[in-house]
ROTINU-215254 format. One record per atom (N, C-alpha, C, O): residue in one letter; x, y, z. Coordinates in steps of 0.1 Angstrom, whole numbers, plus 5000, padded with zeros to 4 digits. Example, Ala and Ser with C-alpha at 12.3 -4.5 7.8 and 13.67 -1.06 7.14 Angstrom:
# ROTINU-215254
A513249435078A512349555078A513249675078A514249675085S512849785071S513749895071S512950005079S513450115080
This chain:
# ROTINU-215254
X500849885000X500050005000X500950125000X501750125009X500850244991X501450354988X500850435000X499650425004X502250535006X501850615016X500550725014X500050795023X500350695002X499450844997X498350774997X497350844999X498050634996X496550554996X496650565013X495550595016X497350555022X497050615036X495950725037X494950685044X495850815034X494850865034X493750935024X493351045022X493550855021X492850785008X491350725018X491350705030X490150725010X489250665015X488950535021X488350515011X488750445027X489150285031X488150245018X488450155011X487150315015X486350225005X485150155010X484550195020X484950095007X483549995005X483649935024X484449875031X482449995026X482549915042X481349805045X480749795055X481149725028X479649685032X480249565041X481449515040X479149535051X479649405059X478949305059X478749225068X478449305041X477049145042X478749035039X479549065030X478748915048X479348835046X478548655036X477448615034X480048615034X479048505022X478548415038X478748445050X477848295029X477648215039X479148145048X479748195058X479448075043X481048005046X481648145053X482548105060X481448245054X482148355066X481548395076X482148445086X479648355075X478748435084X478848255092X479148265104X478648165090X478948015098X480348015104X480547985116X481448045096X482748065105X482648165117X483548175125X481648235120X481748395126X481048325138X481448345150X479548225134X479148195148X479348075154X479048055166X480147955142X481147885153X482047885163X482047825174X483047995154X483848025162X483348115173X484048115183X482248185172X481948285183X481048145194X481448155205X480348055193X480447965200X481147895210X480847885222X482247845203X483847785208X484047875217X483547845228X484547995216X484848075218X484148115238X484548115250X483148135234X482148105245X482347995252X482648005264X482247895247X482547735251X483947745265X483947715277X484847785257X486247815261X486247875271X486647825282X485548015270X485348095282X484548065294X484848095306X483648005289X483247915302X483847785310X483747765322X484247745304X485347635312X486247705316X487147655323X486447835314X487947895322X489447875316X490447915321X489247795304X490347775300X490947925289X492047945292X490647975284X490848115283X489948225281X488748205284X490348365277X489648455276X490448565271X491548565276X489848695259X490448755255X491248885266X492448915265X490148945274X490349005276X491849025291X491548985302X493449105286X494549055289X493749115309X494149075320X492949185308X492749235320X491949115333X492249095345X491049065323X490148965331X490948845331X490548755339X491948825325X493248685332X493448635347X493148535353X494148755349X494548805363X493348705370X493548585373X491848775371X490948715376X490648585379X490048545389X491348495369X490448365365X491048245374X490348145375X492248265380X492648165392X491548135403X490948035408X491348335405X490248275416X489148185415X488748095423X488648215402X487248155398X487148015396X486247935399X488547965387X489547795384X489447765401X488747665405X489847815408X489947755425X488547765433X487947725443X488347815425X486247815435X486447925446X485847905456X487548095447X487348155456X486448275452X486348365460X485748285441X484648395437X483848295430X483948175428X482948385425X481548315421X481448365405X482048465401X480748285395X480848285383X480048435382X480448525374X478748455392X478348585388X479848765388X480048865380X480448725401X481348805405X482448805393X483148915392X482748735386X483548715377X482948785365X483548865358X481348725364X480948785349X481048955350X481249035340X480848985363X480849115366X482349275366X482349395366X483549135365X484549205362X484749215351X485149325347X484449065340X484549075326X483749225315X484249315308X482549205320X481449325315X482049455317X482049545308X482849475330X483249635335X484449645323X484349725314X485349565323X486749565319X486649555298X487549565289X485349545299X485149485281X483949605274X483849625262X483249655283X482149685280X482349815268X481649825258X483449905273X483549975272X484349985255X484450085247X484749875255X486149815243X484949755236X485049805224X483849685237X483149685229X482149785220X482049785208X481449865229X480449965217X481250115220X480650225217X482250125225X483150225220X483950225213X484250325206X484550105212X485850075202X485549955190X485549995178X485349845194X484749765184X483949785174X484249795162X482849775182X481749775172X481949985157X481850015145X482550055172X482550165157X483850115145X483950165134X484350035149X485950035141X485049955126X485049975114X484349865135X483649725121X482749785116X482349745105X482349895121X481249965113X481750095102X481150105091X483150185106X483250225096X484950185087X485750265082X484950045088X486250015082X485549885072X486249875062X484549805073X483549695069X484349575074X484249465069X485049615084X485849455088X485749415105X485649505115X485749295106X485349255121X486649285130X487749325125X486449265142X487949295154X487849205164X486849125164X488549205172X488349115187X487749185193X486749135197X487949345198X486749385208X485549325203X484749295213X485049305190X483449305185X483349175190X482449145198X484249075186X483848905181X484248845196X483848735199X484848885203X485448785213X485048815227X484748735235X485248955228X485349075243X483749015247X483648955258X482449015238X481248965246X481448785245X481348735256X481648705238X481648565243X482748535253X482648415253X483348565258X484148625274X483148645287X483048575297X482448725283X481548775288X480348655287X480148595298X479448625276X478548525275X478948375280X478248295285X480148355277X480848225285X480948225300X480348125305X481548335310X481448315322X480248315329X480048265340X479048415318X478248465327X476648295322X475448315327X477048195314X476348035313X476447995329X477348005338X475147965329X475247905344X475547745337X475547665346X475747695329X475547555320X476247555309X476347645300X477047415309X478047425300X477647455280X478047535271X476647325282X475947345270X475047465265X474647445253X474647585272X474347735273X475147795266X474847835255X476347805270X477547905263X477547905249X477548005242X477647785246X478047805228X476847835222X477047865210X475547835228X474547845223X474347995225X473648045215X474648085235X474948215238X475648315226X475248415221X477348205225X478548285218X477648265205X477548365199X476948145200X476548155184X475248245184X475048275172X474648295191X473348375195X474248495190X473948565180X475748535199X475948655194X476748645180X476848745173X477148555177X477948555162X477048595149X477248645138X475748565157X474048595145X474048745149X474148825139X474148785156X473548945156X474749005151X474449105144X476248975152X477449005142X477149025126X477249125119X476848905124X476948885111X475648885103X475648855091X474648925108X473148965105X472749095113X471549115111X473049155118X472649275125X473649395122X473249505121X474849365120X475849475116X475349535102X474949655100X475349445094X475149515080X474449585078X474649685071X472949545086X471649665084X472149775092X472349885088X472349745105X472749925110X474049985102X473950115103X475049955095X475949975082X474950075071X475150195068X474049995068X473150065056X472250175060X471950285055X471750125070X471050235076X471650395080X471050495078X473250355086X473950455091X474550585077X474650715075X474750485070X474750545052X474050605047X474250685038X472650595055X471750635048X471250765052X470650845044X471350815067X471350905074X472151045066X473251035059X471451175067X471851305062X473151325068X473651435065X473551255075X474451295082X475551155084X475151075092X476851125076X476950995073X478450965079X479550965073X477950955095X479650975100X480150835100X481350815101X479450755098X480350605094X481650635082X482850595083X481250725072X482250765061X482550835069X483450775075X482250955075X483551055081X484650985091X485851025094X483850825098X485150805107X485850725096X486450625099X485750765085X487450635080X488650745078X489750715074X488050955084X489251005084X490250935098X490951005104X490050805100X490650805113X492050705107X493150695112X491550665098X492950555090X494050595091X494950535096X493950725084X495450815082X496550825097X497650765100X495650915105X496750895118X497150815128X497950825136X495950665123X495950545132X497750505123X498850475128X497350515115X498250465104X499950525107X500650445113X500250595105X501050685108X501550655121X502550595125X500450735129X501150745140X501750595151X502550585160X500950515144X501150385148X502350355151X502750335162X503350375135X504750315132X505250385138X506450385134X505050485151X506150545164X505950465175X506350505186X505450385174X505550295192X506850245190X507650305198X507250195185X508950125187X509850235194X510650215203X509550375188X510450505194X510450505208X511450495216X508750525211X508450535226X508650465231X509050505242X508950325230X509350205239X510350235241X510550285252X511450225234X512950275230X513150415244X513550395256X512650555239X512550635248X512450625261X513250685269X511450545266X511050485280X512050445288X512550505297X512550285280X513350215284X514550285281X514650365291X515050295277X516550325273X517150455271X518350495269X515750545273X516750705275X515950775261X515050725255X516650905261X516150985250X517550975239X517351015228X518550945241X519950945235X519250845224X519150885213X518950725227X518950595217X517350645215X516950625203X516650705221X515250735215X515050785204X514350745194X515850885205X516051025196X516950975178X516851025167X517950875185X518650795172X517750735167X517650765155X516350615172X515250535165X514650635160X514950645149X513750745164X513150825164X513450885143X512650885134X514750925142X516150945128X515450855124X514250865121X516050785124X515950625116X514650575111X514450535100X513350585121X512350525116X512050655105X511650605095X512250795105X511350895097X512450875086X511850905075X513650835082X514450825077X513850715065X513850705053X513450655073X513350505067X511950505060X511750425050X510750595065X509250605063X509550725049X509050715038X510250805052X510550895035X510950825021X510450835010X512050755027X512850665016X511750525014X512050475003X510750465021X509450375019X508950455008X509050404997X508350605010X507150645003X507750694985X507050694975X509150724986X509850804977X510050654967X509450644956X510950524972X511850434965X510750334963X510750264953X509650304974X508450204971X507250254976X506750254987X507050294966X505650384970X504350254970X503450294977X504250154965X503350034968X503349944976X502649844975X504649994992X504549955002X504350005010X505050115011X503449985022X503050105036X504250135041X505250065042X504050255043X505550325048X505750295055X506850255057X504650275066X505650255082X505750135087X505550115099X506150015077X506149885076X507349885079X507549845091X508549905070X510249905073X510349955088X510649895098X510250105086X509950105100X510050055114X510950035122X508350045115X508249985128X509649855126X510549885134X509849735117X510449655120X511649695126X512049645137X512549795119X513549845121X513749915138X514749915145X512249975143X512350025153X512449905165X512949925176X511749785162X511349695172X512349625174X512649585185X513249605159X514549505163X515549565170X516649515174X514949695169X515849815176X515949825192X516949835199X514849805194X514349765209X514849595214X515349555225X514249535201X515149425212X516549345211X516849235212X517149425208X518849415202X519049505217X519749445226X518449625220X519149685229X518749585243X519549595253X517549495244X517249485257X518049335260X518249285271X518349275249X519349155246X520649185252X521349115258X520749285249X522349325250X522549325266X523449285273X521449395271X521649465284X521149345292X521449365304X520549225290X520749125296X521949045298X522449015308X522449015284X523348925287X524348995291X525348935295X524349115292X526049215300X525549185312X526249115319X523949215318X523949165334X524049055339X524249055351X523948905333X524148765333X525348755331X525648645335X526448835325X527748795325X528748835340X529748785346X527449005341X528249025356X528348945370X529248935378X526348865371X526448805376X526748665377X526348585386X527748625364X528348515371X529548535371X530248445375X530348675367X531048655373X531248685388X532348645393X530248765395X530648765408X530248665416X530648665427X529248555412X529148415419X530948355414X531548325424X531348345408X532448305405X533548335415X534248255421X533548515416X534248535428X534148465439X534948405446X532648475441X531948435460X532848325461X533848325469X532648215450X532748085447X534848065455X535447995463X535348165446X536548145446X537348215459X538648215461X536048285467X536748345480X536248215489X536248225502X535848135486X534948025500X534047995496X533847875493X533248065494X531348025495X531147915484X532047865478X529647885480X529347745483X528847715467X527847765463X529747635459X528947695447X527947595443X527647585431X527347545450X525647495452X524847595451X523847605443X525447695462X524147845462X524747895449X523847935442X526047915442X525947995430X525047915424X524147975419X525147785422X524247695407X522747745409X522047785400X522447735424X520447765428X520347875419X519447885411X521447985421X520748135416X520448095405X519448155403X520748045396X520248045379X518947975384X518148045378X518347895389X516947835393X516147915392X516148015399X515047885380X513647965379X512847955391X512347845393X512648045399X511648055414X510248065408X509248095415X510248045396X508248095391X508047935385X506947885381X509447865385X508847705377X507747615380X507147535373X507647645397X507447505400X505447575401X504547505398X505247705405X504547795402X503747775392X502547745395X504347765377X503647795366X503447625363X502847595352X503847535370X503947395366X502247345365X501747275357X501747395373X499847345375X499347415362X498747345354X499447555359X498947575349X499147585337X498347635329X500547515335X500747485321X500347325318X500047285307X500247245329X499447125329X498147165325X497747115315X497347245331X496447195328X495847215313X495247135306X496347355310X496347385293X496447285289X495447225284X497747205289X498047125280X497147005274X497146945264X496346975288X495546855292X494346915281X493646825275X494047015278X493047065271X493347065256X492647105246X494747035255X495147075239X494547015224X495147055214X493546945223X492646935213X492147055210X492247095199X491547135222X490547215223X491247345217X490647435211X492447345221X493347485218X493447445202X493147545196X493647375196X494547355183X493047385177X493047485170X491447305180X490347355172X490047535173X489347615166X490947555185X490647725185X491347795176X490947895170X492547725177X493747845170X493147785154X493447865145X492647685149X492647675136X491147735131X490847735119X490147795142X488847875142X489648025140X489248065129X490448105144X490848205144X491548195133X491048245123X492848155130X493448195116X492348165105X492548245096X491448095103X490448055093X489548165091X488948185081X489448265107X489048385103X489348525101X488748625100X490748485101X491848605094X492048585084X492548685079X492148475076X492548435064X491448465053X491748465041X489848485061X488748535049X488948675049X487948745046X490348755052X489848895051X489048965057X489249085056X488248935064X486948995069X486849055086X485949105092X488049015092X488849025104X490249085107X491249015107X490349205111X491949285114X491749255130X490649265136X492949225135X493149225152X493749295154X494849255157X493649445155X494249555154X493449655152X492449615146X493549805155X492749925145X493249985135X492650045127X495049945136X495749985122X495449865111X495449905099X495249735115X494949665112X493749605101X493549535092X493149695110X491349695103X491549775092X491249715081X492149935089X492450005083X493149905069X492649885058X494249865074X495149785062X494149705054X493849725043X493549595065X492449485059X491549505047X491149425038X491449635051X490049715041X490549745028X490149725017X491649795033X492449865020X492449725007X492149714995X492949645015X493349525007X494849475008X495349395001X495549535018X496849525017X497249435031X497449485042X497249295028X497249215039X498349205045X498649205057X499649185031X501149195036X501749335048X502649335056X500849445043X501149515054X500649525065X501049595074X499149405068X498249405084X499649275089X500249285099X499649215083X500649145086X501449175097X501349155109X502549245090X503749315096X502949375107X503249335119X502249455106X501849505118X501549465126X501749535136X500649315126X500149245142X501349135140X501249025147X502749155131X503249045137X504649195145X505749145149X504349305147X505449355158X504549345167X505049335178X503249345167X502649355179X502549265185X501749265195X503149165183X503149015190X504749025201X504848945211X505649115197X506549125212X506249185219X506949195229X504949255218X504649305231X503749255242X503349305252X503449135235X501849085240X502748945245X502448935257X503448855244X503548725243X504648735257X504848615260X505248795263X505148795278X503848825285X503248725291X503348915286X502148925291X501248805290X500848765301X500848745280X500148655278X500648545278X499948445277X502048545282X502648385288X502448385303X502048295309X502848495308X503148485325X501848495328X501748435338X500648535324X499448575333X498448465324X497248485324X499048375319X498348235316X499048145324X498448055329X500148145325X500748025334X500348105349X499648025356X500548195353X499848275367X498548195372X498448145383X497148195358X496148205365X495848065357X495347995366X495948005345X495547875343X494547905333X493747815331X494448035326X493648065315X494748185302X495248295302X494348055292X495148095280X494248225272X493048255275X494748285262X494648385254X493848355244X494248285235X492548385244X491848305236X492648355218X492748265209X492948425217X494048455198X495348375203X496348365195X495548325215X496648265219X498048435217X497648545216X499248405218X500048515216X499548615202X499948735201X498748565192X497948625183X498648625168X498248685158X499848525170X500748475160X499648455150X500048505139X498148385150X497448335138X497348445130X497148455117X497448565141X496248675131X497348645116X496948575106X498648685116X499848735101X499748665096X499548695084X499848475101X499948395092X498648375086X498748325075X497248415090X496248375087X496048465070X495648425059X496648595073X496348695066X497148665050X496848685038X498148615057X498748555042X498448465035X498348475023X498248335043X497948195039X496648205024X495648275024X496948135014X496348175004X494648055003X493748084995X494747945012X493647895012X492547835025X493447785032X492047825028X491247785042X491747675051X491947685063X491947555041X492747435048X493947495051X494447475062X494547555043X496047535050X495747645064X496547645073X494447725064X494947835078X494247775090X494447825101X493447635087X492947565097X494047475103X494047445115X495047425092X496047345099X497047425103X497747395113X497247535095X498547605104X498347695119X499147735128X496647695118X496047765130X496347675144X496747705155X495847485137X496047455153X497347405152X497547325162X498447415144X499747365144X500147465156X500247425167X500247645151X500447725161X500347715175X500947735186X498947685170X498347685189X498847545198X498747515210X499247475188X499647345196X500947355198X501347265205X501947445196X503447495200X503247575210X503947585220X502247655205X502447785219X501847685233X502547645243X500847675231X500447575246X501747485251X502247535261X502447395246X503147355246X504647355250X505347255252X504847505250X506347605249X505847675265X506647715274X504347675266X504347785272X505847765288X506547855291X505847675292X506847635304X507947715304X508347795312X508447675290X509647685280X509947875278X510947945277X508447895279X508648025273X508848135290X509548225293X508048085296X507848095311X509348155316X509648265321X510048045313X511548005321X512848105313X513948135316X512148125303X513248205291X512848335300X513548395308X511448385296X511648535300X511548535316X511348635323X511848425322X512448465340X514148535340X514648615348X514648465327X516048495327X516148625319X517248685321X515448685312X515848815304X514448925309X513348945302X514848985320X514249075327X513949205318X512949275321X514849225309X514949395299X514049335289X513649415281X513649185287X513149185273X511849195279X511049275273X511149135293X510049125299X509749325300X508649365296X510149365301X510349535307X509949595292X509049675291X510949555279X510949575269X509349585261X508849685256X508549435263X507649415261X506149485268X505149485261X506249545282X505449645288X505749775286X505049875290X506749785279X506949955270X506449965256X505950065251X506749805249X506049785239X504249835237X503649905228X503649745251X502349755248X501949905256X500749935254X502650005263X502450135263X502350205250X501450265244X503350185249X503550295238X502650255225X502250345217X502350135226X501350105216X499950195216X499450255207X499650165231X498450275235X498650445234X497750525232X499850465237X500350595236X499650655224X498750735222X500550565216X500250655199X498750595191X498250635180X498150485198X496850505191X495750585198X494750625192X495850625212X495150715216X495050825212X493850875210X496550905207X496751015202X496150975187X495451055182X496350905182X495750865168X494550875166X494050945157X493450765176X492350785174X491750925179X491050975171X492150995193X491651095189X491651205186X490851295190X492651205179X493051335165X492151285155X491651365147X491951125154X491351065134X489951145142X489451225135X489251125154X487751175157X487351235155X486151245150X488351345158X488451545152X488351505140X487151495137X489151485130X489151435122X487651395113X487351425101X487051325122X485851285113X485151415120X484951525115X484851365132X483751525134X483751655122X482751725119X485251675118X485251845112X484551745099X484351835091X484251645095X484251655081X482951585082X482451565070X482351565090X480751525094X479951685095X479051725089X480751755106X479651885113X481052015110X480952135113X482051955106X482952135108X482752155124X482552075132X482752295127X482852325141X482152305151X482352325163X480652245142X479552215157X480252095156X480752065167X480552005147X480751865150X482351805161X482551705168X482951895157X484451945166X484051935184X484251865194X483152085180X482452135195X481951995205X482351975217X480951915195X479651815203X481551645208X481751575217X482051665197X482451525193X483851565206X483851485216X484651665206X485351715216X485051725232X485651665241X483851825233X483351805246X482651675250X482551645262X482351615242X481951445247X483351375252X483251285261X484351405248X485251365249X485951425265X486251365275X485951585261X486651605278X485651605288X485851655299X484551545284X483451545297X483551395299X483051385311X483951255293X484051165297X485751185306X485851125317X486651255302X487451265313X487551345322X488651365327X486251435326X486351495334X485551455343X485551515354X484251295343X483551265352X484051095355X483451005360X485851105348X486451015355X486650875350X486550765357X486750875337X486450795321X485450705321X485950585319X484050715323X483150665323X483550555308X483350435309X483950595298X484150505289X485650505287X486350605287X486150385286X487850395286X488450515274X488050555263X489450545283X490450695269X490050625253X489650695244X490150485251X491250445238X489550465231X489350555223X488550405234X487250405230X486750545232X485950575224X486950615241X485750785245X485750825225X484850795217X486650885223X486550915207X485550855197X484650905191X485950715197X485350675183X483350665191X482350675185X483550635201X482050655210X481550805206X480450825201X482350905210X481851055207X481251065196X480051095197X482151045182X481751045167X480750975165X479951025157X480150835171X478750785164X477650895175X476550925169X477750935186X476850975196X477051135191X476051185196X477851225186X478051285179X476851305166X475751375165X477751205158X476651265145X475451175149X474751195139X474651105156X473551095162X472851235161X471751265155X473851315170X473051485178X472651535163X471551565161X473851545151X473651645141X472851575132X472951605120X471851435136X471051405123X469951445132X468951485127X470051455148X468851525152X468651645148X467551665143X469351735148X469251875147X469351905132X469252025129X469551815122X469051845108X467551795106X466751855098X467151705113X465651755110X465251805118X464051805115X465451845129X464551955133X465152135126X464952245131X465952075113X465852205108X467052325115X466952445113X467952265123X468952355131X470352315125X471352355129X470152215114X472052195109X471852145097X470952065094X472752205088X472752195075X474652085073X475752135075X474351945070X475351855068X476351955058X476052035050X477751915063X479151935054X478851865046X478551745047X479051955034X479051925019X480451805022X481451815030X480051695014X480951565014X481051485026X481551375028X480451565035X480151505053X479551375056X479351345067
């Protein structure tokens, strides 16, 4: 994708899917459910944490459903559902964040899937008509929010900087910082039919973990050499050998058992999810969604596969922690799904994946006990990730507001926004925006027919 189709229209946002995509949508949203109710995973990285208690019987499935709803609610009809509505492609807030939700809150096992496919129907049969409908309105901010592509886009390919900055200083920040705009000019000038900030990000991320590699193994070298000293003044080199001993092993040993004991179930998931990144009709991302639309999968690609170092500590330690996996697993399917050129092969490569990651998880557990800067590395990652799509999304809101209402739509779509942070984020930062813009031009199709707003020409 040419940097100049960045801000370009996304195009066609219809969301009637064929059959074979609208049956994939409520199987998997089924499963999905299925999953969540057994406790064996769940999307959302917040409601994890939770799920020990509920696996041990020290809360109650209602008290649980109750944290999922708070922690998702907001990610779904603020963030979700507007992304699938004005980009024509599905997300995990939409598809996953309520069967999380619909799974915990089955008092019965056989309930759940019957719940998750209840909502995979109103997905894939209810989206399109409120799509058409929203089109049809004098006032047609589903088109005004695809001004949100551009700066999602853009501003995206600076998270590697910020992480870099964080961790490592402004000296080495300020050098990535060169290098990626360096690298995103010479993209748009020398290959203008590849997304600019594709080279980029890569460049910025290997950038990041070259430095946090380094700065491990310089502290693993110091400390053995001063066990070496201890060792060679007297002391006991049994206690030097313990120190290299993982203290989280014996810890994470119950819950990587029990995953594993489930691993049919993981391989039919991971080959439900790449089967539904591989129809196109699914970005796991909001830069993502953007790419999807475009048509440019090699570049959604690249993008949910940097976004996979930031997520796959997190989603290893606080699965072996609590004994519930990631329902996209580390989210490896989404890139390969997006490339894979036919259905079988993204069903077999889906549960090949998921059957390594369940599998590794121990493996992977025990690696990042020993490289503390890559673990650190990876929660600067997923900051800064949020960093620059906050500022992205809501600058793209402004963005659509001015080109829906100009300065009332600025005014209504703005103050919704600093009035959700001023009564203390009733709807989360990353969602208040794209929430503003549909509740927004709501106000200015009221106020065109009662005759008080005349729609922006192209609005």
């Amino acid at each position: 994708m040419s940097g100049n189709l960045a801000a370009a229209a996304v195009g066609s946002t219809d969301l009637s899917l064929s059959l074979p995509q609208q049956l994939t949508v409520i199987v998997l949203c089924a499963l999905t459910a299925f999953i969540s109710h057994l406790a064996l995973a769940v999307f959302n990285d917040g409601v994890r944490p939770f799920m020990l208690d509920f696996i041990q019987g020290r809360t109650t499935r209602s008290a649980t459903t109750a944290v999922s709803f708070g922690l998702s609610a907001g990610f779904i009809f603020g963030l979700g559902a507007p992304m699938a509505l004005s980009t024509g492609v599905l997300n995990p807030w939409l598809v996953f964040l309520p069967t999380d939700i619909l799974g915990i809150l089955s008092p019965k096992k056989w309930l759940a899937p019957i719940l998750g496919a209840a909502w995979g129907a109103v997905i894939v049969f209810g989206l399109n008509g409120a799509n058409s409908l929203a089109h049809d309105l004098p006032v047609d901010f589903l088109t005004a929010m695809q001004q949100m592509s551009t700066p999602i886009l853009f501003l995206f390919t600076l998270f590697p900087v910020l992480a870099i900055t964080k961790q490592f200083g402004r000296v080495r920040g300020a050098i990535a910082g060169v290098v990626e705009l360096a690298l995103v000019v010479a993209t748009m000038k020398l290959w203008p039919n590849v997304f600019a900030g594709a080279i980029a990000m890569a460049v910025g991320v290997l950038m990041l973990i070259a430095f946090a590699v380094s700065k491990d193994l310089r502290e693993r070298k110091a400390e053995r050499a001063e066990l070496a000293e201890r060792v060679a003044n007297g002391g006991s080199a049994a206690e030097a050998e313990s120190s290299d001993d993982d203290p989280m092993a014996s810890l994470f040993s119950a819950s990587a058992t029990r995953l594993r004991k489930h691993l049919p179930l993981f391989m039919l998931l991971g080959a439900g999810v790449c089967l539904l990144a591989q129809m196109h009709i699914f970005g796991g991302g909001e830069a993502t969604s953007f790419l999807i639309a475009k048509g440019d999968y090699s570049g959604a690609a690249q993008v949910d596969f940097y976004r996979v170092f930031g997520f796959v500590p997190l989603i290893a330690t606080t699965a072996l922690a609590s004994g519930a996996y990631g329902i996209a697993g580390f989210t490896l399917v989404y890139p390969i799904g997006y490339l894979l050129p036919n259905p079988w092969l993204a069903l077999i490569c889906g549960a090949v994946v998921f059957a390594v990651e369940v599998l590794a998880l121990s493996w992977i557990g025990r690696v990042l006990g020993r490289l503390p800067s890559v673990r650190d590395s990876s929660e600067h990652l997923r900051g800064a990730i949020s960093d620059s799509l906050q500022l992205a999304i809501l600058f793209g809101s402004l963005m659509a507001a001015n080109a829906m209402g100009g300065g009332l739509g600025i005014l209504i779509v703005g103050g919704l926004y600093l009035l959700n942070e001023a009564m203390g984020r009733v709807v989360v930062r990353m969602a208040a925006a794209p929430a503003a813009v549909i509740v927004g031009g709501t106000a200015l199709n009221v106020l065109y027919w009662l005759d008080l707003f005349t729609p922006v020409k192209g609005g």
